[in-house]
N, C-alpha and C positions, 0 to 999 in steps of 0.2 A: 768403349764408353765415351768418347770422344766427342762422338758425333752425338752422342744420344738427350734427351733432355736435361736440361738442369734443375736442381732439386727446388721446391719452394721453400719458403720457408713462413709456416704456419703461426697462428696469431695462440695456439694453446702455449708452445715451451715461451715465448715470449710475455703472454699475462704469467706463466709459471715463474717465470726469473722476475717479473716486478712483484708478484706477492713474496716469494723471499726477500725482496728488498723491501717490503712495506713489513714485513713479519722483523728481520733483523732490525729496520728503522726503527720499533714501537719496542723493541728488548733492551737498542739504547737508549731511548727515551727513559721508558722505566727504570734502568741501571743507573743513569744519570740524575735523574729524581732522586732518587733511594739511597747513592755513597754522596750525592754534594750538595743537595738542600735538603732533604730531611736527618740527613749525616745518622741514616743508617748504619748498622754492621752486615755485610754480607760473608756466606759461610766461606770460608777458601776454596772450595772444590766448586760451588759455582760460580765463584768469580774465573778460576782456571777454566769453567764448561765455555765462562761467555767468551771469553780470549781463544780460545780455540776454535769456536763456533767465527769469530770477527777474524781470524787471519783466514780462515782458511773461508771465508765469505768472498773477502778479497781476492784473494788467489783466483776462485771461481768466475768472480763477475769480469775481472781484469781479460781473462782468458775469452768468456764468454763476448764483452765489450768488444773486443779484439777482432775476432772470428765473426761476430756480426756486422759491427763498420766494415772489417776487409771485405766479407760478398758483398754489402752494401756497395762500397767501392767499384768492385768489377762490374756492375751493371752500369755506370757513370758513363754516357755518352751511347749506350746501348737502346737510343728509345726504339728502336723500329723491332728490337726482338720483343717475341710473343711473353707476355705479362712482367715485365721491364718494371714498370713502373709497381708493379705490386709487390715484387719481391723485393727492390728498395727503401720501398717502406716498410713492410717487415721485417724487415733488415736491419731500417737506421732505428726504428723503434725497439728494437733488442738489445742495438749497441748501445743507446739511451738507458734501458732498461738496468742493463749490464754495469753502466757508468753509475745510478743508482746505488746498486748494491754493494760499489768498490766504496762509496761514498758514505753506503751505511755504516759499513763494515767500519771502517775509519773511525765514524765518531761512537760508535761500539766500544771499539778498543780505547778509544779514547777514555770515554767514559768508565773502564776498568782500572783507571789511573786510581791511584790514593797519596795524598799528599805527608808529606813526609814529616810534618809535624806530627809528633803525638805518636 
């Protein structure tokens, strides 16, 4: 397998991993609206859904982030191999994608905060 080609990497899992990150991004938006300026009550079982759903977001896009800049990476200095340049970009747009969704995830969690008064 050495010698044989290298895999692409397609622009679907890529739009897939940023609508997760625009899906998780608009749950903390909403979440953050709802316990700190409308000082909402949310139920406890879906405050625990959203915290499970934001670390484990994280865990994914950090992994996925990772794995995308790294191939990204190996192609650096590769221009003369055959489609170089496009699997770079598919690449660095994943790792981006990926950085996204560590990002949402974050202020997700964030946002499951509740303040200690009261």
């Amino acid at each position: 397998r050495l010698n044989g080609a290298a895999p692409t990497v397609g622009w679907l899992p890529v739009l897939a991993l940023a609508f997760v990150a625009l899906v998780v991004g608009s749950v903390a938006w909403s979440t953050n609206r709802a316990l700190h300026r409308r000082h909402e009550r949310l139920e406890p079982h879906h405050a625990v859904n959203r915290l499970v759903l934001a670390k484990s977001c994280a865990l994914a896009g950090a992994v996925f982030a990772g794995a995308y800049f790294g191939y990204a990476l190996a192609w650096v200095g590769l221009s003369d191999a055959e489609l170089a340049h496009q699997r770079m970009l598919h690449a660095a747009v994943g790792g981006v994608a990926g950085v996204a969704l560590v990002a949402c995830s974050l202020l997700l969690e964030r946002a499951c905060r509740v303040s200690r008064d009261g």
